[in-house]
C-alpha positions as CSV (number, residue, x, y, z in Angstrom):
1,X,112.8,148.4,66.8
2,X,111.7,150.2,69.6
3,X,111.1,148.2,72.8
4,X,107.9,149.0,74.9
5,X,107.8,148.5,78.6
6,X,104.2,148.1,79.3
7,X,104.7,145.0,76.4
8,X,107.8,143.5,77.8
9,X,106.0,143.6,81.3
10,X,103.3,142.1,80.1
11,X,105.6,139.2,78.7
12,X,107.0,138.7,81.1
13,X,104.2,138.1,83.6
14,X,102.7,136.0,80.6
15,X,106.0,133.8,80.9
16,X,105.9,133.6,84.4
17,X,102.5,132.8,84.7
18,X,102.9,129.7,81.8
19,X,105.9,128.5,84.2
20,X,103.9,128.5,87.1
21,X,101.1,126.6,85.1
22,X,103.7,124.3,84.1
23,X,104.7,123.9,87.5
24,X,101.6,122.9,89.5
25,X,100.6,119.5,88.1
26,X,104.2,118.1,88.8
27,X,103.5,119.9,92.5
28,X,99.9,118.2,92.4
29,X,101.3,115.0,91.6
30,X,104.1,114.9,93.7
31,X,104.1,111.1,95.6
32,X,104.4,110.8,98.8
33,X,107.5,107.8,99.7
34,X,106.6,105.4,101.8
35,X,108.1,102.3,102.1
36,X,104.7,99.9,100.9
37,X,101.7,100.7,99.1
38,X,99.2,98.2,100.5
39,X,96.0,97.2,99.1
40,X,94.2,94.9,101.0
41,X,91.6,93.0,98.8
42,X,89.1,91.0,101.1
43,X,86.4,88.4,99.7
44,X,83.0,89.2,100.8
45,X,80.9,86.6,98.2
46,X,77.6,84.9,99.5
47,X,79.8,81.3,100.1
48,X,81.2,83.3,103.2
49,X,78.6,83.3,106.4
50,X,78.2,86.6,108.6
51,X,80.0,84.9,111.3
52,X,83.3,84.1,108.3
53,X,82.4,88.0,107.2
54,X,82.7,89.7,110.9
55,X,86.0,87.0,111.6
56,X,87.7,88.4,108.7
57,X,87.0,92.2,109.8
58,X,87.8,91.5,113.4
59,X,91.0,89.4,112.1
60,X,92.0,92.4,110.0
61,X,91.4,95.0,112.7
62,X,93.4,93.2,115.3
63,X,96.4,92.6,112.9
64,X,96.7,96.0,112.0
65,X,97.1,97.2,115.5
66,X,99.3,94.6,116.7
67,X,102.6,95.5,118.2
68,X,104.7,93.9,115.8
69,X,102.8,94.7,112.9
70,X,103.3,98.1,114.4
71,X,107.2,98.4,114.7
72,X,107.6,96.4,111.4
73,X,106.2,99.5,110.0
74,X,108.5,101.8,111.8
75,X,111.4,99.9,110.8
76,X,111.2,100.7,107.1
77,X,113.4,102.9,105.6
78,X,110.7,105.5,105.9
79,X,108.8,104.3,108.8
80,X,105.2,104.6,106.9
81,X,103.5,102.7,105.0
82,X,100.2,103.2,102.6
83,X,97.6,100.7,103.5
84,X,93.2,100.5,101.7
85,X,90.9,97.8,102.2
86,X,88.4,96.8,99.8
87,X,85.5,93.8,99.9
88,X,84.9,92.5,96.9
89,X,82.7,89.3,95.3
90,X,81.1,89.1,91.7
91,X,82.5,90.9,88.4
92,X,80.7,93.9,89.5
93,X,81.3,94.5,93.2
94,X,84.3,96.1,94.5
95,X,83.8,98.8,97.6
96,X,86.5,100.4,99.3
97,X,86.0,100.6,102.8
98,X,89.0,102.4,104.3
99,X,90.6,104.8,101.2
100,X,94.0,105.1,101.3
101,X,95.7,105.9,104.2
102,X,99.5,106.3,105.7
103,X,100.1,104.5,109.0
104,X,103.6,105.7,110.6
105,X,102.9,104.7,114.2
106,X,100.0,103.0,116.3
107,X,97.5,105.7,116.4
108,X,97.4,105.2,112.9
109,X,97.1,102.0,113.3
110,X,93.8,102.4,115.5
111,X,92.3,105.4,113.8
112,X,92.5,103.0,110.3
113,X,90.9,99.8,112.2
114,X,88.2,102.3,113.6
115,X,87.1,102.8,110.3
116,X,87.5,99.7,109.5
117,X,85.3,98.7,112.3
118,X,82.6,101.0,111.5
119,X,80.8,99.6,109.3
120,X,79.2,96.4,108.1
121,X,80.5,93.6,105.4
122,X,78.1,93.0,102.7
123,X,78.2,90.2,100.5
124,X,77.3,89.5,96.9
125,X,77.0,86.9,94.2
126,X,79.9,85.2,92.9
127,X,83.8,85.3,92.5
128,X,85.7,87.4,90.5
129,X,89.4,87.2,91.5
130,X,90.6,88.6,88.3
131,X,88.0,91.6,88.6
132,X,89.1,92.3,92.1
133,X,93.3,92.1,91.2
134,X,92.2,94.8,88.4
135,X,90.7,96.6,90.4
136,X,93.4,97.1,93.3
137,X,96.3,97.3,90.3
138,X,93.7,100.7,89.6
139,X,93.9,101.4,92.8
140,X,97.4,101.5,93.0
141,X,97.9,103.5,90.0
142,X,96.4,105.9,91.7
143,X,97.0,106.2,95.0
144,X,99.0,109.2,94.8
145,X,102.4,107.4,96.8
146,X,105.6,106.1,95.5
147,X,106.2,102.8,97.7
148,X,109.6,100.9,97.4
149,X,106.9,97.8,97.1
150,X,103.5,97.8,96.2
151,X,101.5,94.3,97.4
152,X,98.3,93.3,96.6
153,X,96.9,91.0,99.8
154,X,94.1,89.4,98.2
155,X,92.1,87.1,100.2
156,X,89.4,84.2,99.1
157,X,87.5,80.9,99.6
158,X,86.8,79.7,96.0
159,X,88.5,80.2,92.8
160,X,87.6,82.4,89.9
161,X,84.2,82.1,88.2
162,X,83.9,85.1,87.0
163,X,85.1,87.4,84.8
164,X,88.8,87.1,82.7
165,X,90.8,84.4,83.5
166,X,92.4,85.4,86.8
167,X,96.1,84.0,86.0
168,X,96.2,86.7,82.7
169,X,95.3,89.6,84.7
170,X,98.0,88.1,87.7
171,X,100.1,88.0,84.7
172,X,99.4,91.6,83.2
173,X,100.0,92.8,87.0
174,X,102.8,91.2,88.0
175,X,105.0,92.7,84.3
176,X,104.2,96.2,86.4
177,X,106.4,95.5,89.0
178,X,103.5,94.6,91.6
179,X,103.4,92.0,94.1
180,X,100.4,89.7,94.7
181,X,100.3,87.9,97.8
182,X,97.3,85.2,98.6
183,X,95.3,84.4,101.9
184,X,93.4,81.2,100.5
185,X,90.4,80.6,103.0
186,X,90.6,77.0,103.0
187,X,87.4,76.8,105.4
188,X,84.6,75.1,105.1
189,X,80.4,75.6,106.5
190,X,79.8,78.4,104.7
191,X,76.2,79.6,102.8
192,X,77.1,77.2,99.7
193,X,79.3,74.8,101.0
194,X,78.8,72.5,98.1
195,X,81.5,74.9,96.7
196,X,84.0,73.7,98.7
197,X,87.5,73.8,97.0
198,X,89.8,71.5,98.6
199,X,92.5,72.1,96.5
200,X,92.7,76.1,96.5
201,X,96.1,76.8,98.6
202,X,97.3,74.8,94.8
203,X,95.3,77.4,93.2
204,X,96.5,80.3,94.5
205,X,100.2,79.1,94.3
206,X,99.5,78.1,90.4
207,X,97.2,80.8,89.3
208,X,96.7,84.1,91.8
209,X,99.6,84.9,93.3
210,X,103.1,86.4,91.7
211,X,105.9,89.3,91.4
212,X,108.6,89.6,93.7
213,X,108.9,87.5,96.8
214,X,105.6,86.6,96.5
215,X,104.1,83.9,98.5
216,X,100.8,83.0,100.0
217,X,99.3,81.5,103.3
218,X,96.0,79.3,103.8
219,X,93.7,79.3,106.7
220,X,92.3,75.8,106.9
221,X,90.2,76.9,110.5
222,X,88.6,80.2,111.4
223,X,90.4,80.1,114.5
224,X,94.1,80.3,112.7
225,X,92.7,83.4,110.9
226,X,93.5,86.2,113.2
227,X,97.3,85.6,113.3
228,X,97.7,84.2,109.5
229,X,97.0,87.7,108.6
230,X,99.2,89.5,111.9
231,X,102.2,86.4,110.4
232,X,101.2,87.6,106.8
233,X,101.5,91.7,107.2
234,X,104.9,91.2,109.5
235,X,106.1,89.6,106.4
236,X,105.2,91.7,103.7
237,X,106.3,94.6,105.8
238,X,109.3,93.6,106.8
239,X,110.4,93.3,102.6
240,X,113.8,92.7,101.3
241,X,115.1,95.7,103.3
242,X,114.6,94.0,107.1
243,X,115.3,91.0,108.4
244,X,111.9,89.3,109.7
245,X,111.4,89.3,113.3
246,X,112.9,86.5,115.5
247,X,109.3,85.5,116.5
248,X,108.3,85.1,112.6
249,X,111.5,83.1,111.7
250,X,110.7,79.5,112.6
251,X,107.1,79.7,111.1
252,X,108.5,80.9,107.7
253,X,108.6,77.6,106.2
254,X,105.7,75.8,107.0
255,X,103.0,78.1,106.2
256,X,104.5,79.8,103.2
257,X,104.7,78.5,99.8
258,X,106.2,80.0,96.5
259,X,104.6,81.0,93.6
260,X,104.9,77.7,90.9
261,X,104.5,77.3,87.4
262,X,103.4,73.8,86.7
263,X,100.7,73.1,84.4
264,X,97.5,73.9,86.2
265,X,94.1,74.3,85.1
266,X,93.4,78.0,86.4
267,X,89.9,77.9,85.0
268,X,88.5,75.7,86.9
269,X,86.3,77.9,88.9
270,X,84.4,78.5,85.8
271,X,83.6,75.1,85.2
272,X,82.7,74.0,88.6
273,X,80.5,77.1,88.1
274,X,79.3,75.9,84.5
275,X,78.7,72.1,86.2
276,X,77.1,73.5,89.2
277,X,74.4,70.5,89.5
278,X,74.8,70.4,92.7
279,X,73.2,74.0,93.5
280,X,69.9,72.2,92.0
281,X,70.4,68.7,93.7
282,X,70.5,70.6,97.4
283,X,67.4,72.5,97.2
C-alpha cells in the first residue's frame, strides 16, 4: 500500500489534537494543595437577634485576621489554606458570602474579612443543620483544592428541625474523610427565646459533630464569642502536623469535648418544633 503524506499529516495532527483534548480537563482540574479546605458554615435563623448576627460577623472577621490565626496558617506544610463562609437557616437557605478563597499570609487574611465585612447578615425561618452540612460537603467537592484536611466549622443555637436527620448526613459526611467541627451558641435573649436549648453542647457532641480529631466548643455568652472562634481556627489549623501554640495549650481541655456515641435522641429538634405550644402561648 502506498502511503500518502498529505493523509499521514493529517493523522497525525488528528492524534495530536485528541491528545491535547485529552489533556486539558486533567489540566482544568488540576487542585491546588493547600494544607485545609475550610468551610465555614454560620447560622443566621430568625432565633438569632441583629446584635447575635453582626457579633458573629465581627467575631469571624477578627479571628481571621488575628496574628496567631495568621502564623498558624503559615506554619502548615504549605503555608495556605482554603477558607468560604456561608449563612445558612431553614432547608432552603444557604448563601455563600465569601467563595472560596486561599489565605497564605495576612493580607489575605484582611482582603477575605473585607468581604466578609461588606455586606449584611440576613436571617430566615428555621434550622436545618443537616441541609447546611450537605451543602458545605458540596461545597467541598468542589472547591477545586486538594487539602491534607478538609473541616466543616459549622456553627448554631438550636438543634435540627428541619430537613433529614442531621446525625445521618454527619454520618454520610464523615465516611468521606471530612471533618466536622461544632460552635454550639449556647446563648440565650434571642427573637424566639422560648427555643432555648440548654442542652445543645450534648447535642452537638452526640449528633453534629465527627471525623478525624473532631471536637467542638460552646459559647455560653456573647462576649466569649470572639476568641472561641480565634481558640477554634488556631486549632483546626494547627492539625495533626503542628503542635498547638503554647498560648492554646492550657485551654485545650476545658473548652473542648470529643465526639461521643451514647444513645441520644438527635431528633429532638423536630419535636420541640412539632410541640411548639409555646410559640402560641407567648403571643
Amino acid at each position: 500500500m502506498q502511503c500518502v503524506p498529505g493523509f499521514l499529516s493529517g493523522l497525525s495532527r488528528l492524534a495530536v489534537a485528541s491528545f491535547a483534548a485529552l489533556l486539558l480537563p486533567v489540566a482544568a482540574q488540576a487542585a491546588e494543595p493547600v494544607d485545609v479546605e475550610l468551610v465555614l458554615a454560620v447560622d443566621v435563623s430568625l432565633s438569632m437577634s441583629p446584635m447575635e448576627l453582626d457579633i458573629q460577623r465581627r467575631g469571624y472577621v477578627a479571628a481571621l485576621t488575628h496574628p496567631n490565626v495568621v502564623q498558624a496558617i503559615q506554619d502548615g506544610v504549605h503555608g495556605k489554606i482554603a477558607v468560604t463562609y456561608f449563612e445558612w437557616a431553614g432547608d432552603a437557605m444557604q448563601r455563600v458570602v465569601v467563595p472560596w478563597t486561599v489565605i497564605a499570609n495576612q493580607a489575605d487574611a484582611e482582603a477575605f474579612a473585607a468581604r466578609l465585612e461588606a455586606g449584611v447578615p440576613n436571617s430566615a425561618r428555621r434550622t436545618s443543620i443537616s441541609a447546611a452540612l450537605t451543602f458545605a460537603g458540596d461545597l467541598l467537592a468542589e472547591s477545586g483544592f486538594t487539602g491534607m484536611k478538609r473541616v466543616i466549622d459549622i456553627s448554631g443555637d438550636g438543634p435540627n428541625n428541619q430537613g433529614e436527620p442531621v446525625d445521618s448526613v454527619r454520618d454520610r459526611i464523615t465516611d468521606q474523610g471530612i471533618t466536622i467541627n461544632g460552635l454550639p451558641l449556647m446563648t440565650s435573649g434571642g427573637r424566639m427565646s422560648g427555643y432555648d436549648f440548654a442542652d445543645l453542647d450534648t447535642y452537638y457532641t452526640r449528633c453534629v459533630i465527627g471525623g478525624p480529631g473532631s471536637f467542638m466548643v460552646p459559647v455560653n455568652e456573647w462576649s466569649q464569642f470572639p476568641e472561641a472562634i480565634r481558640r477554634k481556627l488556631v486549632l483546626e489549623l494547627a492539625g495533626p502536623f503542628m503542635p498547638i501554640p503554647a498560648a492554646y495549650q492550657g485551654a485545650k481541655p476545658s473548652v473542648l469535648l470529643v465526639q461521643s456515641r451514647d444513645a441520644y435522641d438527635c431528633q429532638i429538634g423536630e419535636k420541640m418544633w412539632g410541640n411548639r405550644s409555646w410559640m402560641w402561648e407567648s403571643r
